[in-house]
C-alpha positions in Angstrom: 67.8 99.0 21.5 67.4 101.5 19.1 70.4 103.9 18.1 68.4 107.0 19.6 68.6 105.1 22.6 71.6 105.3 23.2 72.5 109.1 23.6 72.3 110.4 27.3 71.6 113.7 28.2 75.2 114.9 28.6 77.1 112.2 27.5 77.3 109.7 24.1 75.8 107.3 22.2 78.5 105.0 21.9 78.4 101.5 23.6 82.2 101.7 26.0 83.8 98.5 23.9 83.6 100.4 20.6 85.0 103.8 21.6 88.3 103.2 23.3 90.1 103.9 19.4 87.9 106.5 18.8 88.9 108.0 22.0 92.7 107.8 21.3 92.5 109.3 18.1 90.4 112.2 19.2 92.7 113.4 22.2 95.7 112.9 19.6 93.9 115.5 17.2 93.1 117.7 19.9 96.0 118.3 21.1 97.6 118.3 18.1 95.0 120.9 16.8 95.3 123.2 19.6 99.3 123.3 19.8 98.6 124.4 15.9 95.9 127.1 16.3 95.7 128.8 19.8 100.2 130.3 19.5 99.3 130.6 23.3 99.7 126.5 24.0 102.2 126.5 20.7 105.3 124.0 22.1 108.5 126.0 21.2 111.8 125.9 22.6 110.6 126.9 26.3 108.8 123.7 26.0 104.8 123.0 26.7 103.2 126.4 27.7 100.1 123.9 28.9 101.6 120.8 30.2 98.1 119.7 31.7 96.2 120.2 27.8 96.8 116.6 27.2 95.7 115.3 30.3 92.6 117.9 30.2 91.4 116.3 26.8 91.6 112.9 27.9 89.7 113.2 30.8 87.1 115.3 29.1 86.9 112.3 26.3 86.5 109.7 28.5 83.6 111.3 30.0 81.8 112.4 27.3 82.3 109.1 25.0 81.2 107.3 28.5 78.0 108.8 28.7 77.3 106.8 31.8 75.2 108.9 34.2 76.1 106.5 37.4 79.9 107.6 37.2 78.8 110.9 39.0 82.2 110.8 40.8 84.2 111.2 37.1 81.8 114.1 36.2 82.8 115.9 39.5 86.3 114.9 38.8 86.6 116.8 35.7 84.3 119.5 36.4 87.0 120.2 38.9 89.9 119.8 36.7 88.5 122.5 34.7 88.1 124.9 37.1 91.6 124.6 38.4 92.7 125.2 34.5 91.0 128.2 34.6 91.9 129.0 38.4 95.5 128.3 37.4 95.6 130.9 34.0 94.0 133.9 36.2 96.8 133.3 38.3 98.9 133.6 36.1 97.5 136.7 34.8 96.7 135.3 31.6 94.0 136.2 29.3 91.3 133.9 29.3 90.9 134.2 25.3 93.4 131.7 24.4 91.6 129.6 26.9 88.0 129.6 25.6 89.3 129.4 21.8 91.3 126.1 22.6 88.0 124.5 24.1 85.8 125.8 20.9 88.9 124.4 18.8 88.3 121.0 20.8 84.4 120.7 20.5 84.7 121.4 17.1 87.3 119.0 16.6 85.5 116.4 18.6 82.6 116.7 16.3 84.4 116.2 13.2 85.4 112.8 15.1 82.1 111.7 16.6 80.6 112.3 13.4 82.6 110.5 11.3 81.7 107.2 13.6 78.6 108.0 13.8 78.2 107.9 9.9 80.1 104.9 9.3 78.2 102.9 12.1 74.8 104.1 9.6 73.4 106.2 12.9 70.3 108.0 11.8 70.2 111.6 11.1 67.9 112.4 13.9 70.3 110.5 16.0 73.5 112.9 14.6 71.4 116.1 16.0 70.9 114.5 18.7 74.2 113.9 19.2 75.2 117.6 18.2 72.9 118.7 20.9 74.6 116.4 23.5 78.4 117.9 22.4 77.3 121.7 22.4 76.2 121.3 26.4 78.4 119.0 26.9 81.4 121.6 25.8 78.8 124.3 27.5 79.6 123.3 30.5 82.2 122.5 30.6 83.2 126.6 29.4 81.3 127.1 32.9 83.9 125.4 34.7 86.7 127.3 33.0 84.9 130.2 33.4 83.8 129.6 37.2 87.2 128.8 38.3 89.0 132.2 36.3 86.9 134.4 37.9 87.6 132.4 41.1 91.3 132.8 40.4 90.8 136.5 40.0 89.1 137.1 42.8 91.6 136.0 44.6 95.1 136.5 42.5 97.6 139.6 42.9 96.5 142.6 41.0 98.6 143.3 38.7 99.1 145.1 35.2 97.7 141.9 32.9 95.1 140.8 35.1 93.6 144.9 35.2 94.2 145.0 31.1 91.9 142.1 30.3 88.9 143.9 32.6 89.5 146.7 30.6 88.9 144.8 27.2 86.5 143.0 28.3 84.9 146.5 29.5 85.4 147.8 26.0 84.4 145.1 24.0 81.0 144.2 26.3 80.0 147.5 26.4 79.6 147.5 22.7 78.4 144.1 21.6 74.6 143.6 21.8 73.7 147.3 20.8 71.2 146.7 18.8 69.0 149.4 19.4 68.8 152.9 17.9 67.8 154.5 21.6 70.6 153.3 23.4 73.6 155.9 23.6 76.7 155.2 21.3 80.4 155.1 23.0 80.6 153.9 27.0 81.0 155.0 30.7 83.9 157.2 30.7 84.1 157.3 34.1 84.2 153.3 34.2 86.4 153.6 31.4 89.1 156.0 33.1 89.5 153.8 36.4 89.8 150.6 34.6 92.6 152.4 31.9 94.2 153.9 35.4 94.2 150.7 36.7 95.5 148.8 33.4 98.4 151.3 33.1 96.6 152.2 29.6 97.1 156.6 29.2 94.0 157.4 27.7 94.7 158.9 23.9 92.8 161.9 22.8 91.8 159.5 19.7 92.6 155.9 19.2 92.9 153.7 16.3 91.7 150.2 16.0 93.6 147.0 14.9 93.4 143.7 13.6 95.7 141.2 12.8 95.2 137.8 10.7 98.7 135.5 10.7 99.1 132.1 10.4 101.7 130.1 12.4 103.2 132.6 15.1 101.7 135.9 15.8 103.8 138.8 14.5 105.1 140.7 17.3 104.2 143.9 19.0 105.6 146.2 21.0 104.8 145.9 24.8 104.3 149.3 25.6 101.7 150.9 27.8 100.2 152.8 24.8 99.2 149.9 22.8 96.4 147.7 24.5 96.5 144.3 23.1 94.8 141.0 23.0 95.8 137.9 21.2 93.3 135.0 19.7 93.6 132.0 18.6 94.5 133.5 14.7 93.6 137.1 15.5 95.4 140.0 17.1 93.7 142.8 18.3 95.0 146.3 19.4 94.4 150.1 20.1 96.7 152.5 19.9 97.1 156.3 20.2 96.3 157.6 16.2 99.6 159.5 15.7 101.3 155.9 16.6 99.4 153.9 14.5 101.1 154.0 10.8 104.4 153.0 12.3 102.2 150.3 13.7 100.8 148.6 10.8 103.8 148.7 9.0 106.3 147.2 11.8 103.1 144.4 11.7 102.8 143.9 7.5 106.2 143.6 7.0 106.7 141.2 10.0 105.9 138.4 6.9 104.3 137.9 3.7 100.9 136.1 6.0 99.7 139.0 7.8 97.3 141.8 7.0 96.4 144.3 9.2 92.3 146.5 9.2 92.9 149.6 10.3 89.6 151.3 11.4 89.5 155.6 11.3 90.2 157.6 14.7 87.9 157.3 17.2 87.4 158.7 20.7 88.3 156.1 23.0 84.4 155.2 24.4 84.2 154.3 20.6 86.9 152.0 20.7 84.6 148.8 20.8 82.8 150.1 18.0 86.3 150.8 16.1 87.3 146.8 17.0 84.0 145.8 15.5 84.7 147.4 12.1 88.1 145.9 11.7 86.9 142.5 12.2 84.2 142.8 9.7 86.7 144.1 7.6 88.8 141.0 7.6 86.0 138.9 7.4 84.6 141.0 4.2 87.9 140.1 2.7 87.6 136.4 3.3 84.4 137.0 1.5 85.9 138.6 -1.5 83.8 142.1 -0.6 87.1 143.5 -0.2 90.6 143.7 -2.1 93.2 140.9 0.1 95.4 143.6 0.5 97.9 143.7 2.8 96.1 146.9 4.6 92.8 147.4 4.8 91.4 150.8 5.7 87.9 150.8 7.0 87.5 154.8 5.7 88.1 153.2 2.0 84.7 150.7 2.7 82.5 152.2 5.5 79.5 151.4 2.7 80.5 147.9 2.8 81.0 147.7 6.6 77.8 149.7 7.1 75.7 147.5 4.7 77.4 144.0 5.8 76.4 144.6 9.3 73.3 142.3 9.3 73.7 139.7 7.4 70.2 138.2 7.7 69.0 141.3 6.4 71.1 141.3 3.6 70.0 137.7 2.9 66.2 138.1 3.9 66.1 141.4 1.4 68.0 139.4 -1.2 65.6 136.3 -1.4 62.7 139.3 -1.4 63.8 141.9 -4.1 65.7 139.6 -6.1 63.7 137.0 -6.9 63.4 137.2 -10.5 66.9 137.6 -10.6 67.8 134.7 -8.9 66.0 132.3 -11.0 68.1 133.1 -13.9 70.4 131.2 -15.4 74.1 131.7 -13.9 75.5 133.7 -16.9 72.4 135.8 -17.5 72.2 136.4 -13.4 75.8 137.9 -13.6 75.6 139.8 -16.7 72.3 141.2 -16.0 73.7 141.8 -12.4 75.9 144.1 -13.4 74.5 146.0 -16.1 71.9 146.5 -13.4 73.7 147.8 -10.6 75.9 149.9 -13.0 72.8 151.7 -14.4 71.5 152.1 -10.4 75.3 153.5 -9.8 75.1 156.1 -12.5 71.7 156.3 -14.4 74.3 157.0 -17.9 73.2 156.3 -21.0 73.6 152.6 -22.7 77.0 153.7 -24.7 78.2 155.2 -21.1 77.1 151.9 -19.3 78.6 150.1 -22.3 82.1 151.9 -22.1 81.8 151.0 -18.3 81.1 147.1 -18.7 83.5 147.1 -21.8 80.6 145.8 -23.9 78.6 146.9 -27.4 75.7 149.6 -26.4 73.3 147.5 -28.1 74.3 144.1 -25.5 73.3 146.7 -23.1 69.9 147.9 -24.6 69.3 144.0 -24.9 69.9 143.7 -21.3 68.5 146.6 -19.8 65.2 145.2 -22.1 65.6 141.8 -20.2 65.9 143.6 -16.9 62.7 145.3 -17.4 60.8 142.3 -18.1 61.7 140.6 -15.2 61.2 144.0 -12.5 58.8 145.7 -14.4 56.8 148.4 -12.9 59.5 148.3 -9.6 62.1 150.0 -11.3 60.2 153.3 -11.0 59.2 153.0 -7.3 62.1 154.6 -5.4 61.8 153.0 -2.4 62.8 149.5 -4.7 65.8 151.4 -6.5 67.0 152.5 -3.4 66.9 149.1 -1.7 68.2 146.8 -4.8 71.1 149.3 -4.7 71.9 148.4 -1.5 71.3 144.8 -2.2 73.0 144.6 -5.0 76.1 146.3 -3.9 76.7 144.1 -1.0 75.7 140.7 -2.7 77.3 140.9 -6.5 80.9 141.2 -4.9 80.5 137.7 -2.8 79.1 136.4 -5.8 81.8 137.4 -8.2 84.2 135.8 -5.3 82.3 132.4 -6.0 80.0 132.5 -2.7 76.5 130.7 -3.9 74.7 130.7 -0.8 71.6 133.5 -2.1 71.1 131.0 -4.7 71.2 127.8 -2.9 68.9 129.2 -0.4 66.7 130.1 -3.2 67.0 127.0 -4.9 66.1 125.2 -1.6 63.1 127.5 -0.8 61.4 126.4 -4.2 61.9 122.9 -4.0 58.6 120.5 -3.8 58.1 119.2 -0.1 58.3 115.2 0.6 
């Protein structure tokens, strides 16, 4: 039997007497991995907060390294099991974010595991995808069940302040992802939005300020008041808050300890709040990046270009391959100097000794530059429409590539090798 043989539809492609080690390490580093990343199922001194994670994994990686279609009864078993974890935290009032973020923490950690066997038992690389596929619907599904049995378990729990808090951010947050189009209406329902902050207890601010929170270890704390609307993630904290409250805010949060930094978006009217959220996440991730200074604070009304252009980041990379071809096929010290003598000269149009004072370089290294920059644009540099977009290009790609980020050149580098 061949090795693509082997992998079922949801299921694996190991043969049952090779996997029961594999199977002990994995749930060991799931669980393990979880407790670490998701402070929600952290063991502390109150003991396990999810006494039924370890049991959860085990059945789920039984199952999956199984891959045997007959044992229909173990599929309905933990299919079941699933839905009564996610029954059991709507109950609780619990949001389900912790929830969903320790089963994307597992799948990837499974992966990590699966591949590694696969590798070392020389599986081929069409059999890998194949068993990529077979893990993303595998942990697919079984998000379904968690999902099916929350809403279930809200259905049917007591209405109460958490529960009605976590419809409102999932209000907010849904009602801004997936606007992608220029004809559909910024901000939300404001009628919808006033029930749900009724019923979450939330008093509507005249303006509100957006939050987020990177930490390692435990989440710093904050206050549990109804003014501040909050949601925690698996290493992210998320929060609005009324704008005159939000200073006091940040600061109780930054000086919490020397591993958090807070993104502070500007004041928004609260139908804008999803939009607000948005911006402080990109700002974090721009920091990761190295688009943006790791300060402790990050104000999003000191980078709105940055957010703005770092919005799409295929278009970033499609217009970067396009416009900057010639640029890109330099050699890595004349990319970065010509780089930057060219996007200081789009930034100011001074003279060479101006451009020079500003690079901290001889006028005539910039003359020899700017010579060099002709040859390889040419004619583009007096077509606006080009100086307008390598400006934009250029302002949103140099900084990642000054942090050390070489995927514009890899991807060029790939798209001009020779086919087999």
């Amino acid at each position: 039997m061949t090795d693509a043989a082997l992998v079922h539809e949801i299921g694996s492609p190991f043969p049952s007497q090779l996997f029961s080690p594999l199977a002990t390490r994995m749930v060991e580093e799931i669980v393990s991995r979880v407790q670490d990343e998701v402070p929600a199922y952290a063991v502390g001194d109150d003991g396990d907060p999810c006494p039924h994670l370890e049991v959860a994994a085990r059945a789920a990686v039984r199952v999956f390294l199984d891959g045997n279609s007959s044992r229909e009864s173990e599929r309905r078993k933990l299919d079941e099991l699933f839905r009564r974890l996610g029954h059991r935290e709507a109950q609780r009032g619990n949001d389900p974010g912790p929830m969903v973020a320790a089963l994307r923490i597992a799948s990837r950690c499974a992966w990590d595991q699966v591949a590694d066997f696969a590798v070392s038992q020389q599986y081929s690389v069409t059999t890998l995808r194949d068993i990529s596929a077979s893990l993303i619907a595998y942990a697919d599904h079984l998000g379904d069940q968690l999902v099916s049995g929350y809403e279930l378990g809200s259905r049917f729990t007591t209405h109460n302040r958490t529960t009605s808090r976590v419809r409102l951010w999932d209000f907010i947050i849904h009602s801004t992802v997936g606007r992608i189009s220029p004809l559909r209406p910024l901000g939300m329902d404001e009628g919808e939005l006033r029930r749900l902050a009724e019923d979450a207890q939330w008093p509507l601010p005249e303006r509100v300020v957006a939050l987020a929170v990177t930490f390692h270890g435990s989440p710093p704390p904050l206050p549990e008041r109804d003014e501040v609307l909050i949601r925690v993630g698996s290493d992210r904290i998320f929060a609005l808050c009324p704008e005159e409250e939000v200073e006091a805010l940040a600061a109780q949060v930054t000086g919490s300890g020397s591993d958090r930094r807070v993104a502070l978006s500007w004041p928004v009217h609260p139908d804008e709040a999803g939009s607000a959220l948005l911006w402080t996440a990109r700002a974090l991730d721009l920091v990761r990046l190295g688009v943006i200074a790791p300060t402790s604070l990050v104000r999003c009304s000191d980078h709105v270009t940055q957010l703005w252009l770092h919005a799409e980041p295929s278009m970033r990379q499609r217009l970067c391959q396009q416009l900057l071809e010639p640029l890109l096929a330099e050699t890595p010290n004349s990319r970065e100097i010509l780089s930057d003598t060219l996007l200081a000269w789009l930034e100011t149009r001074d003279s060479a000794p101006a451009i020079a004072a500003k690079l901290d370089v001889h006028p005539q290294t910039v003359r020899y530059r700017w010579k060099r920059i002709n040859e390889l644009f040419g004619d583009s540099l007096h077509d606006p429409e080009f100086i307008l977009q390598v400006t934009m290009v250029l302002k949103t790609s140099v900084p990642m590539w000054k942090a050390g980020n070489q995927s514009d050149f890899e991807r060029f580098r790939d798209r001009k090798l020779p086919g087999p």
